[in-house]
C-alpha positions as CSV (number, residue, x, y, z in Angstrom):
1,X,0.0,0.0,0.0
2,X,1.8,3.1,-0.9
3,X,1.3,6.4,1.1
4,X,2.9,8.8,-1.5
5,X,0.0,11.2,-1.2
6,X,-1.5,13.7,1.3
7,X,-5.5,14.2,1.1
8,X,-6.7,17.8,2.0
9,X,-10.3,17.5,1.6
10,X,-11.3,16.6,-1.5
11,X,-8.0,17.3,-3.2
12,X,-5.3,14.6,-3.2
13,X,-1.8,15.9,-3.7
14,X,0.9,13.5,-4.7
15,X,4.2,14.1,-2.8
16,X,7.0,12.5,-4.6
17,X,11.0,13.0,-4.7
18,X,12.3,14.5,-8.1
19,X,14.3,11.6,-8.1
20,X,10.9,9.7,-8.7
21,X,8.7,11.9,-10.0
22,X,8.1,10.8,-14.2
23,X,5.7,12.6,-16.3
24,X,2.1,11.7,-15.9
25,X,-1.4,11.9,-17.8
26,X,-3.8,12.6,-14.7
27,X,-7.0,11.5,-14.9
28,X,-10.0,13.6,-13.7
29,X,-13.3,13.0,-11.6
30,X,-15.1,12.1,-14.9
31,X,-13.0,8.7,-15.4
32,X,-14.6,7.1,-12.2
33,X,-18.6,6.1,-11.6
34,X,-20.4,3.4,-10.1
35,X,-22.8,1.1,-11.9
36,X,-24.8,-1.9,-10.5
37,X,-24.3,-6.1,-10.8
38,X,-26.6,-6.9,-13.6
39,X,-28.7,-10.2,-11.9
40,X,-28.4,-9.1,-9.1
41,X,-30.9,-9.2,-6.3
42,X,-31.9,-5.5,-4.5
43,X,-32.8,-6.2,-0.8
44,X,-35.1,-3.6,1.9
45,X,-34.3,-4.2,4.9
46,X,-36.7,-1.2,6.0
47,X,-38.7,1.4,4.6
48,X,-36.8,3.8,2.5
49,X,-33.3,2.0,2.7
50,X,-31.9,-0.6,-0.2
51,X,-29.1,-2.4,-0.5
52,X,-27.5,-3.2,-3.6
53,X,-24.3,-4.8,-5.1
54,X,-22.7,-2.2,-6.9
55,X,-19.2,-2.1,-8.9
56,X,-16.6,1.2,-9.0
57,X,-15.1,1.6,-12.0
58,X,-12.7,4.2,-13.8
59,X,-10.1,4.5,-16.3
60,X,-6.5,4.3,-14.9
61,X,-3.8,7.4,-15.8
62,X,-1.4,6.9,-18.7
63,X,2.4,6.5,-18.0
64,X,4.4,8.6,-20.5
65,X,7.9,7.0,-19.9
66,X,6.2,3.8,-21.6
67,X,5.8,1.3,-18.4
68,X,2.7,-0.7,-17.8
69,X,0.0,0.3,-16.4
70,X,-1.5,0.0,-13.7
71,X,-1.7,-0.7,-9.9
72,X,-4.6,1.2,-8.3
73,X,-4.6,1.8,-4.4
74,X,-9.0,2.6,-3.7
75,X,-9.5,4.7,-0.7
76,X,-12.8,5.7,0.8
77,X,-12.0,9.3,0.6
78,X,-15.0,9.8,3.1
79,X,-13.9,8.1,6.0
80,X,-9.7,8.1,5.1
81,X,-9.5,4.1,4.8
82,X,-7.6,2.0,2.5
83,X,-9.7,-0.4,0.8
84,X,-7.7,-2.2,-1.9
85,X,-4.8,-3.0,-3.9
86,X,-6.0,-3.9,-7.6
87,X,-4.5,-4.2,-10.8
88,X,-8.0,-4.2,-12.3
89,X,-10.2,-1.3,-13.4
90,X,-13.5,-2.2,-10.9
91,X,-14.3,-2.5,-7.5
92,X,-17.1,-4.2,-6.2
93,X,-18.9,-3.6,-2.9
94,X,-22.3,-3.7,-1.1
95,X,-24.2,-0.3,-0.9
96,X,-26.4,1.2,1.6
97,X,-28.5,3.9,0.3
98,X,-28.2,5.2,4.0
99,X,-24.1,5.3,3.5
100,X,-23.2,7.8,1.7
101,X,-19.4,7.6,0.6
102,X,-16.9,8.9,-1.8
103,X,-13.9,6.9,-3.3
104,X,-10.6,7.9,-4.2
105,X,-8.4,5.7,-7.0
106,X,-4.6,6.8,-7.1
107,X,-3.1,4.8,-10.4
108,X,0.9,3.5,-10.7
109,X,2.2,2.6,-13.6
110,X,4.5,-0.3,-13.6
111,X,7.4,1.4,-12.4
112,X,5.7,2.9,-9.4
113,X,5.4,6.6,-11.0
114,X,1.9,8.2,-10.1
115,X,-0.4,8.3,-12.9
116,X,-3.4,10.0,-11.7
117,X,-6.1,10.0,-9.4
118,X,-9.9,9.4,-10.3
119,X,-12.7,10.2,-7.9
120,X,-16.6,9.4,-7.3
121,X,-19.2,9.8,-5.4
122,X,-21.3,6.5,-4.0
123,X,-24.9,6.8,-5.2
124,X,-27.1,9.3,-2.5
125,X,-30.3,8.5,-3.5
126,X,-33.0,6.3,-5.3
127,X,-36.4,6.6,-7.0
128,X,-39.1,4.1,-6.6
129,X,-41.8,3.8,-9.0
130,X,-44.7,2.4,-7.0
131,X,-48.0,2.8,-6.1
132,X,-49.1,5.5,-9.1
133,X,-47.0,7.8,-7.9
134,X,-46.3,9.3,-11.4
135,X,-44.0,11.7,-10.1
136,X,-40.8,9.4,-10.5
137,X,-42.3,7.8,-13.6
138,X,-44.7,8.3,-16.5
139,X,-46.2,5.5,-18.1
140,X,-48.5,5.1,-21.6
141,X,-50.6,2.2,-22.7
142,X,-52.3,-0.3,-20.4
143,X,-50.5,-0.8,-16.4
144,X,-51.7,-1.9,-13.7
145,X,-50.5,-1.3,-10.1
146,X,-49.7,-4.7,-8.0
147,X,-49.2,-4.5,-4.4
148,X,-46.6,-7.2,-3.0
149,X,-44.9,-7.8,0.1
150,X,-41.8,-8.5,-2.4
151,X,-41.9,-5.2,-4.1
152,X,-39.9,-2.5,-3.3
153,X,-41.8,0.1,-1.3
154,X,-44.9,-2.7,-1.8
155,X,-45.6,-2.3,-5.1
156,X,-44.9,-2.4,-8.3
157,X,-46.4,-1.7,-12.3
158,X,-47.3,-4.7,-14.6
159,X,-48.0,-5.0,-18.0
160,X,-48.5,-7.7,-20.6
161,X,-49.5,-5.1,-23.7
162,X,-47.1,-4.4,-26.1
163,X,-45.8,-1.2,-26.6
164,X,-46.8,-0.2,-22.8
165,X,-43.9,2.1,-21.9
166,X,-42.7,3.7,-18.7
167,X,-40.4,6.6,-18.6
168,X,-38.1,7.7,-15.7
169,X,-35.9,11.1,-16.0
170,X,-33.2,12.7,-13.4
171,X,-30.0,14.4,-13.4
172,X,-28.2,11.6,-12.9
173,X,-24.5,9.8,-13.8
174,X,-25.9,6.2,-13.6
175,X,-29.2,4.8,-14.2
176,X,-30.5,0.9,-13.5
177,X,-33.7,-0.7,-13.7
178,X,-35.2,-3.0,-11.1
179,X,-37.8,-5.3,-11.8
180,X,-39.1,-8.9,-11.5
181,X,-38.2,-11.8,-13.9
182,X,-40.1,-15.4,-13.7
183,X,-42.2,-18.0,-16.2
184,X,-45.2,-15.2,-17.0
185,X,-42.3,-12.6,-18.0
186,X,-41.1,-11.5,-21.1
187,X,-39.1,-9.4,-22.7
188,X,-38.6,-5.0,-23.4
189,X,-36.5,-2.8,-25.2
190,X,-34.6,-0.5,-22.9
191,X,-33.8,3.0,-24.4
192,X,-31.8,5.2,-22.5
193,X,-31.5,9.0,-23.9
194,X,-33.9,8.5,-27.2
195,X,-31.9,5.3,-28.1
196,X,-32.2,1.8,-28.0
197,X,-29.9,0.5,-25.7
198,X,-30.6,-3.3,-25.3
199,X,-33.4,-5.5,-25.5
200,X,-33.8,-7.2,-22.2
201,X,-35.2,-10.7,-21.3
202,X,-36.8,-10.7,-18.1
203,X,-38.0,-14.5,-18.6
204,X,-36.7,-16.8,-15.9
205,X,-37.4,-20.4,-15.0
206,X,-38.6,-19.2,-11.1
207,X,-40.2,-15.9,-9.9
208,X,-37.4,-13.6,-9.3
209,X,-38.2,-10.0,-7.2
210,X,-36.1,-7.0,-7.1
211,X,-33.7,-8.1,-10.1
212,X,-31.2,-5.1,-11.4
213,X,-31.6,-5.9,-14.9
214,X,-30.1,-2.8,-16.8
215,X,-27.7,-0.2,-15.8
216,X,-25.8,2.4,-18.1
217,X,-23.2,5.0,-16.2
218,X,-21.3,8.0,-17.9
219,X,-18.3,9.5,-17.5
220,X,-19.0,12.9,-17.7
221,X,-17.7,14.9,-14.7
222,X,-19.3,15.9,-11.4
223,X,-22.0,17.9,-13.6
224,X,-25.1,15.2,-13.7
225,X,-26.9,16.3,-17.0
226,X,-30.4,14.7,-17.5
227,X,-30.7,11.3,-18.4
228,X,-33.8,9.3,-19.4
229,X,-34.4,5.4,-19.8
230,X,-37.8,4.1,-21.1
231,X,-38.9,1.1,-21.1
232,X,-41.1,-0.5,-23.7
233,X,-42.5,-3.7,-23.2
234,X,-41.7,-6.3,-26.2
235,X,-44.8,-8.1,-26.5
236,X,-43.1,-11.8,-26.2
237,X,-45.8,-14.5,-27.4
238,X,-46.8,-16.8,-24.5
239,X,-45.0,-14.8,-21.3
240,X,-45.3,-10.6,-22.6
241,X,-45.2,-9.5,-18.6
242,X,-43.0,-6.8,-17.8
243,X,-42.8,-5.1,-14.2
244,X,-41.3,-1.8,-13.2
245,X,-39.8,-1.9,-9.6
246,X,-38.0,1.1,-9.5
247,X,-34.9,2.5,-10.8
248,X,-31.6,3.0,-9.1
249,X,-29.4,5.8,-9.6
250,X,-26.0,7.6,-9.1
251,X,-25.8,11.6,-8.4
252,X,-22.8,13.2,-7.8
253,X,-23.9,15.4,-5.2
C-alpha cells in the first residue's frame, strides 16, 4: 500500500521526490462512476433503505515514460481508509442507500510513477416507481398497479400489452432498472436518452423480485446532465409481462 499522497479535503496531492517523480497523464473526476451487478438481487431491509451490489469503475492514468499500467490503491476518501490493492479497473462492494461515501483511486504505472487520481461519489439517493406515484415515472398504454410484500416500497407496475412504456428522468450519472423476472415474464426494449440501448429478457425459469436488470453510467464529470431510460414492453408471445420496480441511480452530489 503506498502512502505517496496527502489528502486535504477533497484534493489529493501527490508528494514525490524529483528523483521519482516521471511525467504523468492525470486522470480527472469524470473517469470514475459506479454502476450496479446486472442479476443481481436489491434487498429492503426497512422502509426507504436498499441495498445493492454495486461495482466502482474508472479509467487508470497513462504512464508517459512507456511502463505498464496500472496498480490502483482505492481509498474511501470519506472516512480516510484504504480499501484495496488492484491491478483491475473495478471494484465491487455492497451499498447502503443510507451510507453515503466517496472513493478515491490513485493509479501507478509499472514502475511505481503516479499516474493520476480518479474520484466518485457513491450513489445518494434512489427513486421508486410504485404505487401510481407518477411523479418518479410516466407511463403510456395499459399498467396496472400490483401490491406485493416482495416489491420495493410494496408495489410495483405490470403490464402484458405491447408497446406499454414507462419513462423515468433525473439528473443523474448512472441509471439501472429493477424489476421482477419469472415464467409469466417476457421481454422490453430498454432506451436510454432516445436510443435503443438493449433489448432485455426478463424471462426466468422461477419468480425472481427486485432483479437489477439494466444499468448504463457516464463518465461525464461531477455535472449530472439529465438522463432518461424508457422502457417499452416487447410483446413476447406466451409470457409478454414486464414489471417496473423502481430505478436505481448515481448523483454526484
Amino acid at each position: 500500500m503506498r502512502r505517496w499522497r496527502i489528502l486535504i479535503g477533497i484534493v489529493t496531492v501527490a508528494v514525490v521526490s524529483a528523483a521519482f517523480a516521471a511525467p504523468a497523464s492525470a486522470r480527472a473526476p469524470g473517469n470514475a462512476n459506479i454502476t450496479f451487478q446486472i442479476g443481481s438481487t436489491v434487498t429492503e431491509p426497512n422502509p426507504g433503505t436498499i441495498v445493492a451490489h454495486a461495482i466502482l469503475t474508472w479509467t487508470p492514468g497513462a504512464s508517459n515514460v512507456g511502463a505498464g499500467c496500472c496498480t490502483n490503491d482505492i481509498q474511501d476518501a470519506s472516512a480516510d481508509s484504504f480499501l484495496a490493492e488492484t491491478t483491475a479497473s473495478r471494484y465491487s462492494f455492497i451499498w447502503n442507500s443510507d451510507d453515503a461515501k466517496r472513493f478515491e483511486i490513485d493509479s501507478y504505472d509499472a514502475r511505481g510513477f503516479y499516474v493520476g487520481s480518479a474520484f466518485t461519489d457513491a450513489p445518494t439517493y434512489v427513486s421508486i416507481a410504485g404505487e401510481a406515484d407518477d411523479a418518479f415515472a410516466t407511463y403510456t398504454g395499459t399498467w396496472s398497479t400490483q401490491t406485493s410484500t416482495h416489491a420495493l416500497d410494496g408495489s410495483l407496475h405490470s403490464s402484458t400489452a405491447k408497446g406499454a412504456s414507462a419513462t423515468f428522468a433525473a439528473n443523474v450519472r448512472t441509471l439501472g432498472w429493477i424489476t421482477t423476472v419469472g415464467p409469466t415474464h417476457g421481454s422490453a426494449r430498454v432506451y436510454v436518452d432516445g436510443r435503443l440501448a438493449q433489448t432485455v429478457s426478463t424471462h426466468a425459469s422461477t419468480v425472481g423480485y427486485r432483479r437489477i436488470v439494466f444499468a448504463r453510467a457516464w463518465f461525464t464529470g461531477p455535472a449530472d446532465p439529465t438522463h432518461t431510460i424508457t422502457i417499452v414492453n416487447a410483446g413476447t408471445a406466451g409470457h409478454s409481462r414486464v414489471d417496473v420496480d423502481g430505478f436505481i441511480n448515481v448523483s454526484e452530489d
